[in-house]
N, C-alpha and C positions, 0 to 999 in steps of 0.2 A: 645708522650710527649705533642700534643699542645691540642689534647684530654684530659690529665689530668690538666694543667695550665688553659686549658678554665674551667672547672668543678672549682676548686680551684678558679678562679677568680668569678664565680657563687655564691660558695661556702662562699665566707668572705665577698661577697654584700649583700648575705642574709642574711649572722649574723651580718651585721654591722648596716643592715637597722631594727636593732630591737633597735640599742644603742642612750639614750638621747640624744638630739638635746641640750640639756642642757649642755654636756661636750664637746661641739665643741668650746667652747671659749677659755679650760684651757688644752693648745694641751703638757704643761710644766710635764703632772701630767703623771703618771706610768701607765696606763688603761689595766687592765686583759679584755681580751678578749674570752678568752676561760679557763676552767678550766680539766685537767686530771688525773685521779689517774690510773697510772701505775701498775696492781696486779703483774704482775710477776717480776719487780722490784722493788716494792717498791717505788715508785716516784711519788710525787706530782708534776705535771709539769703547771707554771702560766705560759699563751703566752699573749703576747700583740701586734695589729698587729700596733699599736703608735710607735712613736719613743719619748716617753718620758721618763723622768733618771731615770732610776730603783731604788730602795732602795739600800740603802748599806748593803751586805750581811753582813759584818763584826761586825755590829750594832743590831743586830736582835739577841733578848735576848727570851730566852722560859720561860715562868712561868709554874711554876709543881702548880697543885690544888690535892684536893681529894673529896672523898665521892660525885660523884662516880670520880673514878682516872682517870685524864686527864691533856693537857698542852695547853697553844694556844702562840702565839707569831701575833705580830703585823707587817705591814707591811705600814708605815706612806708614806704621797703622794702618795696613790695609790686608784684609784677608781676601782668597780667591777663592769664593765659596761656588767655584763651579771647578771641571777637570783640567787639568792643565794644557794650553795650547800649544799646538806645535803645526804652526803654516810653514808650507816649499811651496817654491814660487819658483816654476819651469822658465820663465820669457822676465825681464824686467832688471833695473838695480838692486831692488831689493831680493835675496834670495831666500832669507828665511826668517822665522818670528818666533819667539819662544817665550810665552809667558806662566811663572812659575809662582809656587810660592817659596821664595826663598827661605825663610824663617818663619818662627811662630812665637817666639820668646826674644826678643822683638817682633811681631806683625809685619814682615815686610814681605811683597811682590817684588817680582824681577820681569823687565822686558828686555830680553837680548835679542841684535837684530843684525841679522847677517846680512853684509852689502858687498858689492862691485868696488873696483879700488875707485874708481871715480865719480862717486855720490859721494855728496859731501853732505855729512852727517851731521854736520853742526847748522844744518839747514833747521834744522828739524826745532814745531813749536809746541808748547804744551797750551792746552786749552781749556777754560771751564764753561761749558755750555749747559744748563739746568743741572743735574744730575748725572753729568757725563761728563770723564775725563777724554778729550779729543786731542788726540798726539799728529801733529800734519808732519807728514813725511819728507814733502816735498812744498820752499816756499815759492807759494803761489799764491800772489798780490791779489786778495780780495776785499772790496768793505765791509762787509759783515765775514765774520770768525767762521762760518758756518755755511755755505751756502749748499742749496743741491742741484745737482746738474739735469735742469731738463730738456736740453735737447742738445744734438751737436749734430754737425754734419756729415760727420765723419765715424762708418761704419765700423773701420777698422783701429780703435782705439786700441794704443800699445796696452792698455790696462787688463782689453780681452784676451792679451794672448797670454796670460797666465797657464800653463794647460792642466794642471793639478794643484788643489790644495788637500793638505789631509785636516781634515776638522771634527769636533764630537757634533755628530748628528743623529737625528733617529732613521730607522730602517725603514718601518715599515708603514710602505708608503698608502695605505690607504686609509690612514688616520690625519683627518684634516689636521691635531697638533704636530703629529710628526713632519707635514711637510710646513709647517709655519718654522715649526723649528729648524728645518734645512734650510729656509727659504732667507733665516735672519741669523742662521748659524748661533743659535743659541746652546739650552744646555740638554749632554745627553751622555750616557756613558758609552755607547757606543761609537768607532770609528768609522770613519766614512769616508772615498775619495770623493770631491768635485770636482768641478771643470773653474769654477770663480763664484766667490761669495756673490749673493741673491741680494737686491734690499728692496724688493718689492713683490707682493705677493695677492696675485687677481682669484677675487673671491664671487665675483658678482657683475654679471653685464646683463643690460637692461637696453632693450634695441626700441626705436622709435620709428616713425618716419621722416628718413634723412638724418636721423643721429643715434649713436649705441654710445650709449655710458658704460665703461668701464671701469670698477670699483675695487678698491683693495685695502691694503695695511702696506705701509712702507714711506716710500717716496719714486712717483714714478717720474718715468724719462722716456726721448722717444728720440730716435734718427732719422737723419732727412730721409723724407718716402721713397719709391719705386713704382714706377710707373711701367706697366708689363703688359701685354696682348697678347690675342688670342686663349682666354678672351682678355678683355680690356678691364683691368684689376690694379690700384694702389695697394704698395703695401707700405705698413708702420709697422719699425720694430721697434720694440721694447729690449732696452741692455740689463742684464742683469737681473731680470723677470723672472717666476715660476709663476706658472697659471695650476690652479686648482683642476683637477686630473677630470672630472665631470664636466668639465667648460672649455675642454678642449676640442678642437675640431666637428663641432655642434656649429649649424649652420643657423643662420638667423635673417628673416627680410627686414628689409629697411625701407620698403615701400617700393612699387612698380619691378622693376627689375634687378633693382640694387640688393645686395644679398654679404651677409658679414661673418667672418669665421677669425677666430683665434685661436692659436696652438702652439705646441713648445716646439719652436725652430732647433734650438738646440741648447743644451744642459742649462746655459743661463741666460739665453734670450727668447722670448716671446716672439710671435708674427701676427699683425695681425693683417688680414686680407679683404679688401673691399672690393666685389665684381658691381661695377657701373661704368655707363658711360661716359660720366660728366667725373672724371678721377681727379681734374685739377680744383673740383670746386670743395671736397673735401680736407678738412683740417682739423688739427687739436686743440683742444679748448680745455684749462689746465682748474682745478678746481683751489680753491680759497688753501685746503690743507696737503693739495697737491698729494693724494691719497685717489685723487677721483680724475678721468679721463673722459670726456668728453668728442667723440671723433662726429663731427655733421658737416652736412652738406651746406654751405655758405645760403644757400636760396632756401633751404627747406628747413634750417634750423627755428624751433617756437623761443625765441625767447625769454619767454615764459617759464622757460625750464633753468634759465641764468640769474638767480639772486643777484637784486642788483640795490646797491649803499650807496650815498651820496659820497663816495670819496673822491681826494684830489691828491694829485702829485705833489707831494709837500720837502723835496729835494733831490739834487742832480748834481753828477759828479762823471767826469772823463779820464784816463789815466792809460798811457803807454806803458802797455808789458813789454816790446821787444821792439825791433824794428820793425817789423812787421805786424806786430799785434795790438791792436788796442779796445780799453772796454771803456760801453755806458753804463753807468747804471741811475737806476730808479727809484724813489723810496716815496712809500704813499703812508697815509696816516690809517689802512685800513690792510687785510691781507688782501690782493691781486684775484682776479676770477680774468684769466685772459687767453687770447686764442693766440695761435702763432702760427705763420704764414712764412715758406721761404721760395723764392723765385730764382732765377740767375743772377736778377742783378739786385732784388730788392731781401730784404727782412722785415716784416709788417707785423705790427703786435696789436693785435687789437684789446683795449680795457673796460672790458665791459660794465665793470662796476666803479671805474673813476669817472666825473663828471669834470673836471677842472684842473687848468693848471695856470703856473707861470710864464707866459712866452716869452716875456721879456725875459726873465733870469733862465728860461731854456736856451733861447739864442745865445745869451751870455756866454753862456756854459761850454758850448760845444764851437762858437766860431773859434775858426784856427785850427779845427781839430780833425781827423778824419769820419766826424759825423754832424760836419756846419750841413752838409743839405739834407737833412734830418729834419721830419715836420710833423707835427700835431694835430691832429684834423677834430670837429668834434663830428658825431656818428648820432643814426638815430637813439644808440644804445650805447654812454660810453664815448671811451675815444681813441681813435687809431695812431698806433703812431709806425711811417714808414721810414725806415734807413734803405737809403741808395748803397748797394757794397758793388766793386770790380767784382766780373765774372774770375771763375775761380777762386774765390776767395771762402775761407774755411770759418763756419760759422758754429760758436754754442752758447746755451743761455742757462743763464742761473736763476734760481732762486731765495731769498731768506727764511732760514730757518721758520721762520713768523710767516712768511709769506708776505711781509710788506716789500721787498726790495727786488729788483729785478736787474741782471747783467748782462748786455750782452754785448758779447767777445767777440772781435771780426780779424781774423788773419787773415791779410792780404796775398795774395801771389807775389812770389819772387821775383823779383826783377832778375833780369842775366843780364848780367855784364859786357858789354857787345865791344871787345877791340876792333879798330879800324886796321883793315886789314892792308896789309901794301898793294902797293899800285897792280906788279905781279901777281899776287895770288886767287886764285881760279874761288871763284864763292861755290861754296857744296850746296845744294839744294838736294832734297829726296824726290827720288823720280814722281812717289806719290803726292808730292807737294806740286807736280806742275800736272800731271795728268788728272787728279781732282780725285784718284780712284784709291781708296784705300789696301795697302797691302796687309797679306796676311801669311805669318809661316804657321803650318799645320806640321805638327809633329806627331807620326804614327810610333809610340815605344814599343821598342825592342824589331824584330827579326830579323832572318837568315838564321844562322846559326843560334842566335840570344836569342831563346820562344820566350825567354820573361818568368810568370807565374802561369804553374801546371796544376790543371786539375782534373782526374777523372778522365785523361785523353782530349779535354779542350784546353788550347795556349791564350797566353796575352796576345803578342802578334800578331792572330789572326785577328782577336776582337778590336784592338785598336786601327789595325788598318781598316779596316769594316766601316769604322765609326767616323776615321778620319775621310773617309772618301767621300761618306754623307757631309761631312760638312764642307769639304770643299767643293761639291757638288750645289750644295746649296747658298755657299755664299758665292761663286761665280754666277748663279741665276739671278744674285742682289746686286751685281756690280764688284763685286770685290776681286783683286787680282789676288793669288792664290800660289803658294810654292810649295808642296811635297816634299819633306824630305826624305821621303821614301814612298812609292806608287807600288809594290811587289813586294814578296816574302824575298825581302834581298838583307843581310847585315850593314848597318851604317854607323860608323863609330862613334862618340859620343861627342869628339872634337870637331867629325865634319858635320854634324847636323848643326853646332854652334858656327861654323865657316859661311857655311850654306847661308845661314841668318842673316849672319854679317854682311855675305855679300849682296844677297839681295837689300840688304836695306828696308822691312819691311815697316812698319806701323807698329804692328804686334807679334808676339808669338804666341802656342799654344798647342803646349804638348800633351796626348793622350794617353791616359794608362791606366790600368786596372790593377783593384790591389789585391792583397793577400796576406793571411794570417797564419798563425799556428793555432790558434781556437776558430772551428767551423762557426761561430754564433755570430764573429763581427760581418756587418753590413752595413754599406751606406755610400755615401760621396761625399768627398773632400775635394778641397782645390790649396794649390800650394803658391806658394810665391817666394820671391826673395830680397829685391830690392824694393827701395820703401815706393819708388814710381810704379811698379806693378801691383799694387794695393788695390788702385780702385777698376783696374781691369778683374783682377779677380773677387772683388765683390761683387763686380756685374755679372760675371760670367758664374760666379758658386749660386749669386739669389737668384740666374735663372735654371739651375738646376736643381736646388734645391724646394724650389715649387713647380717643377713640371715631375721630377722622377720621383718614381714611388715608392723610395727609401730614407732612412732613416739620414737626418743631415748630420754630419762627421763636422762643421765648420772648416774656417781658414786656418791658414799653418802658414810657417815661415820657415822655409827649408832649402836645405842648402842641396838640390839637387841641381846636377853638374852644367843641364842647356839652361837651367831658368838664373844657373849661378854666371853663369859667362856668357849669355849674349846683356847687348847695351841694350835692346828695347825691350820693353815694356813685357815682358815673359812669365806664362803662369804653368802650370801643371795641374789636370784635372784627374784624379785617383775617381772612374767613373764606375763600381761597385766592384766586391768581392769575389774573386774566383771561387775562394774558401768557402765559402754558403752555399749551399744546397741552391737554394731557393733562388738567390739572384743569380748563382752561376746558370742557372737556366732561363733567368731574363736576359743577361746578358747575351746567352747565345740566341735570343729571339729576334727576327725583322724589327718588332713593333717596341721594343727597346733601346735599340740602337738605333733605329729612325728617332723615335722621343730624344733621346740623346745627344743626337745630332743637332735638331731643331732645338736642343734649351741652349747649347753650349752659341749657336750662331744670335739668336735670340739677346743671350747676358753680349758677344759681340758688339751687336744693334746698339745696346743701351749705355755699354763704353761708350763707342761713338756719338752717340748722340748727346750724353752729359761732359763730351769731352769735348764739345766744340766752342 
């Protein structure tokens, strides 16, 4: 802790020692200090590290403009004692953010915010949380004004597909303040593209036997794991993570064979990767300031190492977001030290540092609700408490700012609406619905006449048919029936490999292709997709390539390419390294690349199917 306060106090001498010598006289005025947009909230958060009177939220009026549609609102007595902000937001409603200083004679800021015609602006709330003006973009029914999101289950959060923001950041990245500063988009005069603002930033892991604590500044968060073989490895990412560049990919024991590595998956996610055999008995255990991470083995954890307070659950509350969505929440008289656990059908939080609660007024609470078979158990340490959720069902949990309150959020699966069909009409079943065997179209891009991307006398063509044969070589060894849409250097046009799909009827699709730049430097693997049901095929299929190849991860995309845009199933596109590089252009052209290759993309398959059943 005196580790982090000293850095922190480093930290706001060096963004203070940027701010005019000019405003040290008017100590009266509101002084933004720092500026943050929130992605997976929705949150604009103004900090000031002054103690001068805030604006009156209640007084802050938004004007609607058009052409092009936007709103801004003002913020009077208040200086912008860092550079002026200018976020683009590639994927989302929101398109852009612009915070200024409008005047000086009056003191006022300006936030203009450029949207989508169908976000409704008048959504939007103003908030006083300590020292920080919190502007919510989007409303989203919470009991506390504040909460943070740690965990969800869902990998593919529209918030990540932001693909650029421009922000003042520092460059040079082998200055621990520089990347604190990247990491919380503070203040710098330099410009800088990212991928998505950071709000958490790992400084420090500490491995035990059967547990590694993971340490930082921020607020951390974690998505449901991944469960991978050969070998036999969990993994937990972290959204919106920088990990400190000396604590990357540094390997670490956990006792007998277990072994723990963390590294920067991609610009703003973390991974971290646990090789053991016992992968389902490991979990997260979330610290009091939610600053500290916790990852152990359920049998081998000392609890010894878990501060534990005599606190109790000292209120409960239920509340329908949608039709399908609804939240618990928690609130105890002390911050929370808890583990969380997700299964198919269950969500188990365990409290390590509550000793007591109300059952009567819990039952109360929740009959009638979709979480009456919800139960309280007490534990040698602590107390469990287990929610039964429907398979399929999309789970995430909050926290309070304080860390006394806890949420969590369970979206049901869809119900489909089933008309009764007339007496006539023939019922469709999929072939692979009665033969038991899952289909699969492999799509080789490009050839015959369309070689794709050239480089140095090797084609795409050649390598994706290469690549595709391994895989359908290897998934007919697993039982899967298998369709080609092309076996030979033959041209096939872009509407019949979408026909082909169609008509087979398969499960999934999965088209192959290699990419290409006009800069020799880019390299890596990407996977594309297009409809929002093709999501979590391709998160299976990109997390297993982006921990088996040994290239840099490009992350998910949402693209509107032609077979993933027009077949009905389930269809992704895997962009499996650069012609343009030197260096991977000749892994590509290797056996033992393309075999690897072969093997991650059937592998992320395996793991579709098996989380999709």
């Amino acid at each position: 802790m005196k580790r982090i306060l000293f850095i922190l106090t480093l930290f706001i001498t060096f963004t203070l020692s940027f701010v005019s010598g000019a405003f040290a006289e008017n100590e009266g005025i509101f002084k933004i200090t720092s500026a943050s947009y929130d992605t997976s909230n929705s949150l604009i958060a103004l900090t000031s590290s002054y103690l001068g009177e805030m604006p009156e939220i209640g007084k802050i009026k938004i004007v609607k403009l058009s052409n092009p549609t936007r709103a801004y609102f003002d913020l009077p007595g208040t200086i912008l004692s860092i550079p002026r902000k200018d976020w683009r937001f590639a994927y989302g409603d929101i398109k852009q953010i612009k915070i200024t200083q409008f005047s000086t004679n009056p003191d006022v800021v300006r936030v203009v915010i450029y949207y989508d015609d169908d976000f409704d602006i008048s959504s939007m709330q103003f908030l006083k949380v300590q020292n920080n003006i919190i502007i919510k973009l989007k409303n989203v029914v919470a009991q506390n004004p504040f909460m943070q999101n740690t965990y969800r289950d869902d990998h593919a959060s529209s918030s990540d597909f932001y693909e650029y923001m421009t922000v003042s950041a520092a460059v040079d990245k082998n200055d621990p303040l520089s990347q604190i500063n990247e990491a919380f988009n503070s203040q710098s005069f330099l410009k800088q593209e990212l991928k998505l603002n950071t709000k958490f930033y790992v400084d420090r892991i500490s491995a035990k036997n059967g547990a590694v604590l993971i340490s930082g500044m921020g607020s951390v968060g974690i998505e449901k794991p991944m469960i991978l073989t050969n070998p036999t490895r969990i993994i937990f990412d972290l959204p919106n993570t920088l990990v400190n560049q000396n604590l990357r990919n540094k390997e670490y024991s956990l006792g007998g064979s277990d072994k723990f590595k963390i590294g920067q998956f991609s610009v703003n996610k973390a991974r971290v990767v646990i090789t053991t055999p016992d992968v389902t008995k490991y979990i997260p255990i979330y610290s009091k300031d939610n600053q500290g991470l916790l990852i152990g083995n359920t049998e081998k954890i000392s609890y010894d190492m878990i501060p534990y307070s005599d606190g109790i659950i000292n209120g409960y509350s239920n509340y329908k977001i949608d039709e399908q969505s609804s939240a618990m929440t928690l609130n105890f008289n002390t911050a929370l030290i808890h583990g969380f656990d997700r299964t198919n059908t269950q969500v188990i939080v365990y409290m390590y540092n509550i000793s007591d609660f109300d059952k009567e007024n819990f039952t109360k609470t929740f009959t009638g609700t979709p979480f009456e078979k919800s139960e309280i158990t007490v534990q040698p340490k602590g107390l469990k408490l287990t929610i039964p959720i429907e398979y399929g069902s999309l789970v995430t949990a909050f926290t309070g700012a304080d860390g006394k309150s806890l949420k969590i959020q369970v979206k049901a699966p869809k119900v489909q609406e089933k008309e009764t069909p007339a007496v006539t009409a023939p019922v469709i079943t999929k072939p692979s619905e009665i033969s038991g065997k899952h289909k699969v179209v492999v799509d080789a891009g490009h050839g015959g006449s369309d070689v794709g991307a050239t480089r140095n006398g090797a084609h795409e063509k050649f390598i994706t048919l290469d690549v595709a044969k391994r895989v359908e070589k290897l998934l007919k060894e697993q039982g899967y029936d298998v369709l080609m849409t092309r076996t030979g250097d033959t041209y096939v046009s872009l509407q019949d490999r979408v026909q082909m799909s169609e008509d087979y009827e398969p499960d999934i699709f999965v088209s192959i292709h290699v990419n290409s730049s006009t800069s020799d430097s880019s390299k890596g693997v990407e996977t594309h997709y297009y409809h929002q049901e093709s999501i979590p095929l391709a998160q299976a299929v990109h997390a297993s390539l982006a921990s088996s190849i040994d290239s840099p991860n490009r992350g998910l995309f949402k693209s509107k390419f032609y077979v993933i845009n027009h077949t009905t199933d389930p269809a992704i596109l895997v962009e499996i390294g650069f012609i343009s590089n030197t260096s991977e252009r000749a892994a590509l052209l290797s056996d033992s690349r393309k075999q690897a290759t072969a093997k991650a993309i059937v592998e992320g398959i395996n793991n579709y199917f098996k989380n999709s059943k």
